[in-house]
C-alpha positions, 0 to 999 in steps of 0.5 A: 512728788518733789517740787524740785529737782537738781542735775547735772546740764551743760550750757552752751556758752559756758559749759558744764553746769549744776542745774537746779529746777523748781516748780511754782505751782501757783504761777504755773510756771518753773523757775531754773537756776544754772550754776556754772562748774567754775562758781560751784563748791562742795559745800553749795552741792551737799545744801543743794541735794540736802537742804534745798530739795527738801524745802528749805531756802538758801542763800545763792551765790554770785554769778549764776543764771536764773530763768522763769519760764511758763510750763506747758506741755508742748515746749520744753521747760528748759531754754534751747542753750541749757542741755542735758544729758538724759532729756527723757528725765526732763520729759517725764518731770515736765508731765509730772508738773504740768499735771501737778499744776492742774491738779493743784487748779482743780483742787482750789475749785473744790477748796471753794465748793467746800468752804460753802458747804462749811459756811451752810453748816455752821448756820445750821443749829441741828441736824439735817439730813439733806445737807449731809447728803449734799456734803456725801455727794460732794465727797464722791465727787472728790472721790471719784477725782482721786481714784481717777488719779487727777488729784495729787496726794497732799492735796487730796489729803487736805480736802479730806481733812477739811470734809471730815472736819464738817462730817464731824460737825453734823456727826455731833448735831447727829448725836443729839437725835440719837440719844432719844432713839437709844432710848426708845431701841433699849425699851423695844430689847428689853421686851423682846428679851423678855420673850426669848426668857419666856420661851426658854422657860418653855423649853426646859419645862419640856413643852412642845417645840414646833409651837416655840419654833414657830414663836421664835420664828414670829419674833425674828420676823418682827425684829425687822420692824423695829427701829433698832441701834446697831448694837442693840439689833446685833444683840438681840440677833445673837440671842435670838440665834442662840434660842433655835440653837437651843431649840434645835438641839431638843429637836435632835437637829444638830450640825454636821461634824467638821470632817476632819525642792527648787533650785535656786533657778526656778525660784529665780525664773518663777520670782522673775515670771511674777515679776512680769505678770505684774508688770503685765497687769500694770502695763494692761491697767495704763493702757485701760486708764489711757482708753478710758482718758480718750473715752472721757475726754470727747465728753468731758465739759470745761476747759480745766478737766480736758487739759487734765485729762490730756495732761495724765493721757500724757503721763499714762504714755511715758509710763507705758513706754518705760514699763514696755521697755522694762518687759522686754528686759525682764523677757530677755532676762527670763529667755535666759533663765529658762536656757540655764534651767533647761541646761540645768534639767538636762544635767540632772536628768542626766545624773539622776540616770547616772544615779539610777544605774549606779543604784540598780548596780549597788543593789544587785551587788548587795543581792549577789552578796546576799545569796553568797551569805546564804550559801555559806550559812547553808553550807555552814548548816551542812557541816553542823549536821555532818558533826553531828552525825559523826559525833553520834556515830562516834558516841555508838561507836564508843559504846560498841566498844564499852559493852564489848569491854564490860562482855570481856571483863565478865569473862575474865572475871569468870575465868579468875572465877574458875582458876581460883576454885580450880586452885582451891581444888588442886589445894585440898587434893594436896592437903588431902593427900599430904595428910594420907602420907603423914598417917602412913609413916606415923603407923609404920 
């Protein structure tokens, strides 16, 4: 948390001016500086947000106005002639510090409950238990005090740093008394892994397993008498395991086999739905820590705590009131959401019957497309087969006409056959003849 703050504020008197605020912790009280528009430079404003909010000293100009008032949380840390233009910034800085200031009270009483605790220590030469269990139980107590939230973080880191600066101390005075139980926790491993040799030997020999079992058994037992290091008993435990595993399997006991888009508004609407949850939850955790502060404020003992509790019950409101108001615009937005998405579910749902339709008209088109296909090829298949016939039927056609040709030509054949004995005939009868004539006119 910042111990000092700059804003804009206006005086009464003299108008607009630059405010810068810090808070004295050991004073309790805040120290505010008013810083006329007509004195304030650029150079000043940039040292200011720059500089002196992290720390760091400057040097103020003329001119200006400081005030010390003391913090408490009734009246307003700021005079009635200085105004601002979000007094609720100055509300919620005012708890802020005014818890600080207790914590920072509660935290110097713990300082001087340590620096006992350190001063019985270094009188100390070895290592006691009862003052480490009185350093342990101071430590809860701060514990306690920082999960409740009513220590701030520095200080809380400090009292830390300082208790683990004694804790290391009796850590080292421990060491010592540990070195010998070492010692005597790796004698005691070295007989009990002298025994697990032993039954492993066993084992492999083919001796009978229910005795080793039990013997296993026997030493995992007993291993919780012996006074053991951590590492040691880790160990030894693993080894142990590692023999029934041994054993187990020899036995046929086995283990079991391992058996083997949104739219862009709903990532919106369920990232905002988280959103709230957790605002929720925080919301919820306020308002248990602030029925919790009035719980322990009736029983709580010294003045001190009781302002401190009245102080956070005072913090725990503001923050109640800023995340109620947070929830309801985080509502609002979701109402919003969820009429865009409802708008956005109706156009899908309306364009995915619009698609739907379109498919099912798409598919009957491909299925009346697909018949028409069909009857082509079934008709394409008919005037095959009509071809074929008419080719067969002209190849017997063709051969009717062949064998009547080859019928035609043997009885031409036979007919020249004939007209050329008949030729033959007529020619010897001519010849014969021919030479009766000559004979007769020779004779004569």
């Amino acid at each position: 948390m910042k111990d000092r703050i700059t804003l804009w504020g206006e005086l009464k008197e003299n108008g607009k001016a630059f405010l810068a605020i810090e808070l004295l912790t050991s004073e309790s009280k805040v120290r505010i500086r008013a810083i006329p528009e007509s004195v304030l430079t650029e150079d000043l404003v940039r040292r200011l947000e720059q500089n002196w909010r992290a720390g760091e000293d400057i040097e103020w100009p003329e001119g200006i106005e400081t005030i010390e008032r003391s913090l408490n949380i009734i009246e307003s840390m700021l005079p009635e002639h200085i105004l601002v233009k979000k007094p609720d910034i100055i509300k919620n800085i005012q708890a802020e510090w005014h818890f600080h200031v207790l914590s920072a009270k509660l935290s110097e009483v713990y300082k001087l409950e340590l620096e006992e605790l350190k001063t019985k220590i270094n009188q100390i030469d070895t290592y006691s238990k009862d003052v480490w269990d009185e350093l342990k139980e101071f430590w809860s107590k701060v514990q306690g005090q920082i999960k409740e939230n009513n220590l701030m973080r520095r200080h809380a880191r400090n009292l830390r740093k300082e208790t683990d600066t004694l804790f290391n101390s009796l850590k080292e005075m421990r060491k010592k008394l540990r070195e010998a139980f070492a010692q005597k926790s790796a004698e005691a491993v070295q007989q009990v892994y002298l025994s697990l040799q032993k039954i492993e030997e066993r084992v492999n020999k083919g001796d009978a397993l229910r005795p080793l079992f039990n013997e296993l058994k026997e030493i995992q037992n007993g291993l919780k008498k012996l006074s053991l290091t951590r590492q040691d008993r880790d160990n030894v435990w693993k080894q142990i395991d590692a023999a029934f595993k041994v054993v187990k399997e020899k036995q046929g006991i086995g283990q079991e086999g391992k058996k083997g888009g949104e739219s862009r508004l709903e990532k919106r609407l369920q990232g905002l739905l988280q959103a709230i949850q957790r605002v929720e939850k925080s919301l919820q955790r306020d308002k248990s820590d602030l029925a919790f502060q009035n719980k322990r404020i009736n029983n709580t003992e010294g003045q001190l705590e009781v302002q401190l509790r009245e102080a956070k019950k005072i913090m725990i409101n503001q923050r109640i009131d800023s995340k109620e108001k947070k929830l309801a615009e985080l509502h609002e937005v979701r109402q919003e959401l969820e009429a865009k998405l409802k708008k956005e579910k109706a156009r899908q749902e309306k364009l995915k019957k619009k698609l739907a339709i379109e498919a099912t008209k798409k598919s009957l088109h491909q299925q009346h497309q697909e018949k028409i296909r069909a009857a082509e090829k079934e008709r394409a298949s008919d005037t095959k087969i009509l071809e074929a016939a008419k080719k067969i039927a002209e190849s017997k056609q063709a051969k009717k006409i062949l064998h009547t040709a080859e019928n035609i030509a043997d009885e031409i054949e036979e007919l020249f056959d004939d007209t050329v004995a008949t030729i033959k005939s007529v020619t010897a009868l001519i010849s014969d003849r021919l030479d009766t004539f000559m004979t007769t006119t020779e004779e004569e």
